[in-house]
TORSEKOL-587341 format. One record per residue: residue in one letter; x, y, z of N, C-alpha, C in turn. Coordinates in pm, 1 decimal, always signed. Example, Ala and Ser with C-alpha at 12.3 -4.5 7.8 and 13.67 -1.06 7.14 Angstrom:
// residues 2
<aa: A	n_u: +1319.0	n_v: -569.0	n_w: +780.0	ca_u: +1230.0	ca_v: -450.0	ca_w: +780.0	c_u: +1320.0	c_v: -330.0	c_w: +780.0>
<aa: S	n_u: +1285.0	n_v: -225.0	n_w: +708.0	ca_u: +1367.0	ca_v: -106.0	ca_w: +714.0	c_u: +1290.0	c_v: +3.0	c_w: +787.0>
END
This chain:
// residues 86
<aa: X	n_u: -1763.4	n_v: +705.7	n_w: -586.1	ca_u: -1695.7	ca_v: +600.3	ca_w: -657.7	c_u: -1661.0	c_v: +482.9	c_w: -567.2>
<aa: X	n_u: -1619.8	n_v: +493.0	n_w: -446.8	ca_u: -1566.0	ca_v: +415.0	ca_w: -350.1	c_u: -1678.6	c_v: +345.9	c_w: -295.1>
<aa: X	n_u: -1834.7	n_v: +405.5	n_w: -282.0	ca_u: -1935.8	ca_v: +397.5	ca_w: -197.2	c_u: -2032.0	c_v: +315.0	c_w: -289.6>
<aa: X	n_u: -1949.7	n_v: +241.1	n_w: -379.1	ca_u: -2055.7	ca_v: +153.7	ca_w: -444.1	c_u: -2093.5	c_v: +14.5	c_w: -367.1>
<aa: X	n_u: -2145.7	n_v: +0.8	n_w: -318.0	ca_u: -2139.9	ca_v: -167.3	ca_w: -274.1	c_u: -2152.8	c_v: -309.2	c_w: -338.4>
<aa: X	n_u: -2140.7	n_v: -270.7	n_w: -498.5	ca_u: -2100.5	ca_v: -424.1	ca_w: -548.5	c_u: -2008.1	c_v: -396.1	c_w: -600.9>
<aa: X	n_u: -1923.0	n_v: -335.7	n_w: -607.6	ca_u: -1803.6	ca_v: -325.7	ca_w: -618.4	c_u: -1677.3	c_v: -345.6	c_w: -432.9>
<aa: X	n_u: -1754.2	n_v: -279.4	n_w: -316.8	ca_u: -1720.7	ca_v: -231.2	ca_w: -249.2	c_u: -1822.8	c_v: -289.5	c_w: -117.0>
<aa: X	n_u: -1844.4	n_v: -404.8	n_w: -110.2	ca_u: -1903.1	ca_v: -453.9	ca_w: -5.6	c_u: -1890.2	c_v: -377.7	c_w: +150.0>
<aa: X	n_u: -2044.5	n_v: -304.6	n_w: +189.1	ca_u: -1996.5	ca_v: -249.7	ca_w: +294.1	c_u: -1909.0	c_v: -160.1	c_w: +318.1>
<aa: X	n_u: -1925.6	n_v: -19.8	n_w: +228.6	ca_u: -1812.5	ca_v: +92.5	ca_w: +168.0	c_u: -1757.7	c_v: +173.4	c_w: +298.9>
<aa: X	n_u: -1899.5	n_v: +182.5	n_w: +421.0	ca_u: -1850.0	ca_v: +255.7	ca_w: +546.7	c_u: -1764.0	c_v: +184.1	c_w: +640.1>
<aa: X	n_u: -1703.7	n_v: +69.6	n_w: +607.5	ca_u: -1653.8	ca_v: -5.0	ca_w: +731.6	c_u: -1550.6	c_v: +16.9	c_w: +685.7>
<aa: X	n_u: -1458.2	n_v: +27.8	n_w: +807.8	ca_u: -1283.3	ca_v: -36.9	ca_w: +717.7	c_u: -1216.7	c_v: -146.2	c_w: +711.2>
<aa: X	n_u: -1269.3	n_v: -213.1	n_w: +585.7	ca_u: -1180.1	ca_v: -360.7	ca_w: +579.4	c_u: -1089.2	c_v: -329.2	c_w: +471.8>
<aa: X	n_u: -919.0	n_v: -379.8	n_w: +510.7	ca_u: -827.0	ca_v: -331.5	ca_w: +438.8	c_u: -832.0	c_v: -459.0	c_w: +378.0>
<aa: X	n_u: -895.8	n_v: -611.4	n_w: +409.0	ca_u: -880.2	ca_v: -730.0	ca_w: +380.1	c_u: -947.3	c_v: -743.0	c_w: +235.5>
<aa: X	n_u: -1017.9	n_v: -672.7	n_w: +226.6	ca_u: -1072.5	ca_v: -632.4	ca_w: +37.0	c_u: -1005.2	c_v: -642.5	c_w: -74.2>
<aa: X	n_u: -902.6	n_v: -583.9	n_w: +5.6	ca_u: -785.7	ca_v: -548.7	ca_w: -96.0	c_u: -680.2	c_v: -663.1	c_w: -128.1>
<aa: X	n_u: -712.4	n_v: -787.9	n_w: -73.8	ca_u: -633.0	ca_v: -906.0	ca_w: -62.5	c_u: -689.5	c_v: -974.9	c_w: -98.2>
<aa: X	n_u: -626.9	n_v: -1093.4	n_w: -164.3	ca_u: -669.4	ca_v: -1216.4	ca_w: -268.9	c_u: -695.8	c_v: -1308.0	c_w: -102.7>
<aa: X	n_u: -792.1	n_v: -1431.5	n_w: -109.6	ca_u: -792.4	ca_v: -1519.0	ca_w: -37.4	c_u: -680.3	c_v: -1568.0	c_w: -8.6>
<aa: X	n_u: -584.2	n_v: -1594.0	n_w: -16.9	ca_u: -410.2	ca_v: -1666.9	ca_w: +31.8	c_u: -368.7	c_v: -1529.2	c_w: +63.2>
<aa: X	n_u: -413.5	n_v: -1426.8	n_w: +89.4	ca_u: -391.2	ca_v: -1325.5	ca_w: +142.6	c_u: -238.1	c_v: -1240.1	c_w: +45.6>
<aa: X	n_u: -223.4	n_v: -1237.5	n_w: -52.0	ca_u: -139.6	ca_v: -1159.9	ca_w: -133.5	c_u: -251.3	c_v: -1037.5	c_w: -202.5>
<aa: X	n_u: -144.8	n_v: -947.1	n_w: -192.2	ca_u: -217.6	ca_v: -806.9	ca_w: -267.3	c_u: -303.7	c_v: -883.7	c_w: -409.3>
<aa: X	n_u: -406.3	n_v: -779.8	n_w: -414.3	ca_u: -509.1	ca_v: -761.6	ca_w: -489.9	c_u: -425.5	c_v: -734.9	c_w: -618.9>
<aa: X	n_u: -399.3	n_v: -752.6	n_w: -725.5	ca_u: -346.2	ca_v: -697.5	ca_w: -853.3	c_u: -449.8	c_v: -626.1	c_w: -938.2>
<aa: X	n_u: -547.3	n_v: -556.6	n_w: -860.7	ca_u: -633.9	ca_v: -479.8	ca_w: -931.6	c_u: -590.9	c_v: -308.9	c_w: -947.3>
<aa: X	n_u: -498.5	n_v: -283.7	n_w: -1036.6	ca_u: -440.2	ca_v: -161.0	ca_w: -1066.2	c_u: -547.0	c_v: -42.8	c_w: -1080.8>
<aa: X	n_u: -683.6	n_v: -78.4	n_w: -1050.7	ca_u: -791.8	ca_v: -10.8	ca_w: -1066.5	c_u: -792.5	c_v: +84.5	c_w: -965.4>
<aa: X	n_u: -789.1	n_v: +243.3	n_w: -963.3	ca_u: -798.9	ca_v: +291.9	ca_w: -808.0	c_u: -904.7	c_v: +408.1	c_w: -804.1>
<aa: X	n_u: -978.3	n_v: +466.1	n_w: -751.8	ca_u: -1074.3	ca_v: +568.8	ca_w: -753.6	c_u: -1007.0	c_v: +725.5	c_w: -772.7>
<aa: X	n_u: -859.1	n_v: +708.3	n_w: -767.3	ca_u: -818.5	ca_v: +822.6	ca_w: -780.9	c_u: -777.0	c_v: +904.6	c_w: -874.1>
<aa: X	n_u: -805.6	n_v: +818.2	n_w: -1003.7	ca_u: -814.5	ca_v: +911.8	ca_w: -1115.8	c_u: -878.3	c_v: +864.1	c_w: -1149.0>
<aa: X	n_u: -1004.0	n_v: +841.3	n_w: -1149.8	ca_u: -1165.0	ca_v: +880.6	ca_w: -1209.8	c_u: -1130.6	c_v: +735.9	c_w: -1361.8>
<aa: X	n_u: -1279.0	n_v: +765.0	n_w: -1368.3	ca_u: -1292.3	ca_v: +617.4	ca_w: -1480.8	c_u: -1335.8	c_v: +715.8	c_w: -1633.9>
<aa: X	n_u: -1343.8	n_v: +605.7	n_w: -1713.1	ca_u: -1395.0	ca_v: +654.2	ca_w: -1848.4	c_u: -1374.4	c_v: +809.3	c_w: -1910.9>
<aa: X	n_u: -1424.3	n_v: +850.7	n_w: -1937.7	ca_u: -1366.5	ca_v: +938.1	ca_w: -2059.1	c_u: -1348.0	c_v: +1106.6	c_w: -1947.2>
<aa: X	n_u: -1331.6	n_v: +1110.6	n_w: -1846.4	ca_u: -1246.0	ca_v: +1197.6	ca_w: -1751.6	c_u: -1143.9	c_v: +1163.1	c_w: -1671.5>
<aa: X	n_u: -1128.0	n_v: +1060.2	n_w: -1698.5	ca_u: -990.9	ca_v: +977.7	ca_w: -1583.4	c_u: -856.4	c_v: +1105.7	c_w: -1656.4>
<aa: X	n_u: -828.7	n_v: +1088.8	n_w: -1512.7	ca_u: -693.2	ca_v: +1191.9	ca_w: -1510.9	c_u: -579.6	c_v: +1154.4	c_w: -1634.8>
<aa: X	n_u: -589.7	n_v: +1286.3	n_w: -1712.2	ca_u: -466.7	ca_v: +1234.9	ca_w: -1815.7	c_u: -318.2	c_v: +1174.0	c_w: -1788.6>
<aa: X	n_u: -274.8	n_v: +1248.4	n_w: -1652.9	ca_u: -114.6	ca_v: +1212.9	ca_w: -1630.1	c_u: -110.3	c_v: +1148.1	c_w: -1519.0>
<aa: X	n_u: -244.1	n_v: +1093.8	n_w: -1531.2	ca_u: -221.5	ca_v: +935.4	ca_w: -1423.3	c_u: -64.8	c_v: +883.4	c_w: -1388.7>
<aa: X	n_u: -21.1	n_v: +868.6	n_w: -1563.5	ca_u: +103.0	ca_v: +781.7	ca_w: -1577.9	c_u: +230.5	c_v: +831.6	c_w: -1490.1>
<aa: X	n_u: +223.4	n_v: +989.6	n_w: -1518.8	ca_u: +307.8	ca_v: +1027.4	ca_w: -1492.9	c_u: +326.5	c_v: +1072.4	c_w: -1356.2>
<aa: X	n_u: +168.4	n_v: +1121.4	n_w: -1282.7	ca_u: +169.4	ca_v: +1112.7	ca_w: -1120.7	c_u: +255.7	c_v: +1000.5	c_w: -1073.0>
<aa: X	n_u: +164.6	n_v: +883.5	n_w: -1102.5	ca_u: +216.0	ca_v: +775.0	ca_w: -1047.9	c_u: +377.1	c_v: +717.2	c_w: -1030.1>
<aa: X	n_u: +463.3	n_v: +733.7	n_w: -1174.8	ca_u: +604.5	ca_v: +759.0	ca_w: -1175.3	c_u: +679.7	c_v: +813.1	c_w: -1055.2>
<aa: X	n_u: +558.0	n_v: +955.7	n_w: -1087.0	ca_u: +662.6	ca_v: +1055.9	ca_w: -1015.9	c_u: +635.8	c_v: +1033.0	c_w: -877.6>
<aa: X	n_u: +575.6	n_v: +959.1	n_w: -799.8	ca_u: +522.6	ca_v: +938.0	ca_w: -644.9	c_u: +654.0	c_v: +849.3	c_w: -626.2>
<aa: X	n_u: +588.5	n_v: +753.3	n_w: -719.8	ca_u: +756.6	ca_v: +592.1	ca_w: -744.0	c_u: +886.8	c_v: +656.0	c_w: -657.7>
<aa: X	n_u: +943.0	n_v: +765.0	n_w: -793.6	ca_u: +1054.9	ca_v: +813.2	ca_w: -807.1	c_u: +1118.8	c_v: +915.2	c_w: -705.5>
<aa: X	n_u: +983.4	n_v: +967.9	n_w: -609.9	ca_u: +977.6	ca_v: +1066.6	ca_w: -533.8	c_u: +1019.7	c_v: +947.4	c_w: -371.4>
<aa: X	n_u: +971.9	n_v: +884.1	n_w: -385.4	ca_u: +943.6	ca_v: +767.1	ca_w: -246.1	c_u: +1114.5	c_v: +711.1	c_w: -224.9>
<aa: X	n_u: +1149.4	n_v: +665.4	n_w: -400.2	ca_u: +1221.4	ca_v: +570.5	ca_w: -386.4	c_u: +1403.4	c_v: +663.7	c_w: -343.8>
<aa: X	n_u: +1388.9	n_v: +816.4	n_w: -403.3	ca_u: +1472.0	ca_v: +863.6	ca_w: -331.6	c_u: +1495.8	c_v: +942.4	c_w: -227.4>
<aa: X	n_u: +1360.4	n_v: +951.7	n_w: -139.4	ca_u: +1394.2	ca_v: +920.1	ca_w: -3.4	c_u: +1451.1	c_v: +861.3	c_w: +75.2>
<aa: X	n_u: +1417.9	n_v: +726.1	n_w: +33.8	ca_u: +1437.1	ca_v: +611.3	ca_w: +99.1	c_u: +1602.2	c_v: +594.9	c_w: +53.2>
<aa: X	n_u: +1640.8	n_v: +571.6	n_w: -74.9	ca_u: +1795.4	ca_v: +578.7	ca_w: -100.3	c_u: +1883.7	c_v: +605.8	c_w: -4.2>
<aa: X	n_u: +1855.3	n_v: +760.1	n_w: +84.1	ca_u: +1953.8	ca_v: +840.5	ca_w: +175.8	c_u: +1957.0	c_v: +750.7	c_w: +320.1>
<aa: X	n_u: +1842.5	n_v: +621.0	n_w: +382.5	ca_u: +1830.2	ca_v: +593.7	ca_w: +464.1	c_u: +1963.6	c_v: +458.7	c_w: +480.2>
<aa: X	n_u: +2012.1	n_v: +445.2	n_w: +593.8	ca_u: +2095.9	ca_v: +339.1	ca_w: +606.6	c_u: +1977.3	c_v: +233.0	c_w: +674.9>
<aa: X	n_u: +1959.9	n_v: +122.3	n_w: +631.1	ca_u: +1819.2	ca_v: +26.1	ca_w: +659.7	c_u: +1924.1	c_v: -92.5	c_w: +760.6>
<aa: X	n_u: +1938.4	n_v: -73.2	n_w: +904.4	ca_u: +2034.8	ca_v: -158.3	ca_w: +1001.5	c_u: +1923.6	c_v: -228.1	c_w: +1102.7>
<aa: X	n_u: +2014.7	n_v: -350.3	n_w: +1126.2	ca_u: +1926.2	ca_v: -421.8	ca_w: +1246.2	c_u: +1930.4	c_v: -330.4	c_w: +1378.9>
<aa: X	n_u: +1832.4	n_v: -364.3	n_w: +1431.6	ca_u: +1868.4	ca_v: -307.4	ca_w: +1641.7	c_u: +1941.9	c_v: -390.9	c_w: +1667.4>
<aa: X	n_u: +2009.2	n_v: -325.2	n_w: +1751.9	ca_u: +2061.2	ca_v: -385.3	ca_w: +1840.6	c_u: +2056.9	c_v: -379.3	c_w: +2034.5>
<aa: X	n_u: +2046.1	n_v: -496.6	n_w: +2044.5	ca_u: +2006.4	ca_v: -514.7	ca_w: +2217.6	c_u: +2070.0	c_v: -401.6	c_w: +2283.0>
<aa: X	n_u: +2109.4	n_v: -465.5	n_w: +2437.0	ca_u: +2181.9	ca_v: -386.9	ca_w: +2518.4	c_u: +2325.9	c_v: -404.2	c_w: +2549.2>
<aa: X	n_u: +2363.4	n_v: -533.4	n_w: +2497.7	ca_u: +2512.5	ca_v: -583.7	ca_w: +2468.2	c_u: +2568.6	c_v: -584.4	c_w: +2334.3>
<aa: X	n_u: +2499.4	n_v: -476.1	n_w: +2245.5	ca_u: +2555.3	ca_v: -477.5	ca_w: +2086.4	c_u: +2540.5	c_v: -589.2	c_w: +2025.0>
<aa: X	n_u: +2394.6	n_v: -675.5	n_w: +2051.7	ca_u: +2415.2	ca_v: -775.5	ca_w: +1928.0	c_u: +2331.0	c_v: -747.7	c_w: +1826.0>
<aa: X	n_u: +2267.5	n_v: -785.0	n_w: +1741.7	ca_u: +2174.3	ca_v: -788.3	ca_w: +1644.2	c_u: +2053.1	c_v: -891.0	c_w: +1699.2>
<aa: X	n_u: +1903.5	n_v: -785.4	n_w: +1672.2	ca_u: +1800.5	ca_v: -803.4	ca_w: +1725.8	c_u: +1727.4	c_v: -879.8	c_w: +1613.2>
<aa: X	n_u: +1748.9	n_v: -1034.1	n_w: +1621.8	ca_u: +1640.4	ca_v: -1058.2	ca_w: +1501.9	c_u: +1521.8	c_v: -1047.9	c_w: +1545.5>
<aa: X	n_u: +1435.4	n_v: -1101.0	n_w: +1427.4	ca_u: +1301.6	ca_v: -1092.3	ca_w: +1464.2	c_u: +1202.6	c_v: -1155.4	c_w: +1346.8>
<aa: X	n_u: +1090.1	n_v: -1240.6	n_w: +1360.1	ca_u: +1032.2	ca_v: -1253.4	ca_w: +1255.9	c_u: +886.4	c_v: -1170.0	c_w: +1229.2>
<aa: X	n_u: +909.4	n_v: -1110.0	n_w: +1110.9	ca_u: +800.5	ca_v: -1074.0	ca_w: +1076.6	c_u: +650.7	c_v: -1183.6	c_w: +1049.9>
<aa: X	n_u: +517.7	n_v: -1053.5	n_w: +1121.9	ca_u: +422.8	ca_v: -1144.0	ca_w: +1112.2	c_u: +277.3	c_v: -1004.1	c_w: +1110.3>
<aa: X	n_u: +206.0	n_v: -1087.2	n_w: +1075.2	ca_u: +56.4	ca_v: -955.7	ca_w: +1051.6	c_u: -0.6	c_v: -973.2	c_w: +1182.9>
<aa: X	n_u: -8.4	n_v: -880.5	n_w: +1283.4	ca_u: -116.7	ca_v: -884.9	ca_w: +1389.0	c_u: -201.7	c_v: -803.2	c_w: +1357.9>
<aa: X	n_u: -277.8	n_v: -833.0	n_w: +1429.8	ca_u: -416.0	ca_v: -731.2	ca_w: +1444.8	c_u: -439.4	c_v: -578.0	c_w: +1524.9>
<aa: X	n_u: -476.2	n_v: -496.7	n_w: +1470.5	ca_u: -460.2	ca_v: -372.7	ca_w: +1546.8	c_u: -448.1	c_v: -261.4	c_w: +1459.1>
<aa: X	n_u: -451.8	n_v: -111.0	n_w: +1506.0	ca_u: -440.0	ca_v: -5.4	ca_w: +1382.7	c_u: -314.6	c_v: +54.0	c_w: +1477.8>
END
């Protein structure tokens, strides 16, 4: 499914950049290979998907999300940016 190449230009390489609109914002293609197409696509797609949501999002709940801080207790800003690298 993944290994089509007009859908999937070049299926063995890894470009994650596929998945991004030219101005570089996510792809809004809700389309995914992981529950199958047409008349076998996974019935509880809906409800996997929920439950991953719901599973993620209260993990994350229990975490306290704080800045670093240096070596004199201040707050470490920082700006976020995309480099290159895995």
């Amino acid at each position: 499914m993944t290994h089509d190449p007009t859908k999937y230009p070049a299926p063995f390489e890894f470009k994650p950049e596929r998945f991004f609109t030219p101005s570089g914002d996510l792809n809004d293609d809700r389309v995914t290979p992981v529950w199958g197409w047409g008349r076998r696509i996974c019935v509880g797609r809906h409800l996997a998907d929920a439950s991953v949501w719901s599973a993620i999002a209260s993990m994350l709940a229990v975490f306290d999300l704080l800045k670093a801080k240096d070596a004199s207790g201040k707050d470490i800003d920082f700006e976020p940016r995309w480099i290159p690298g895995v």
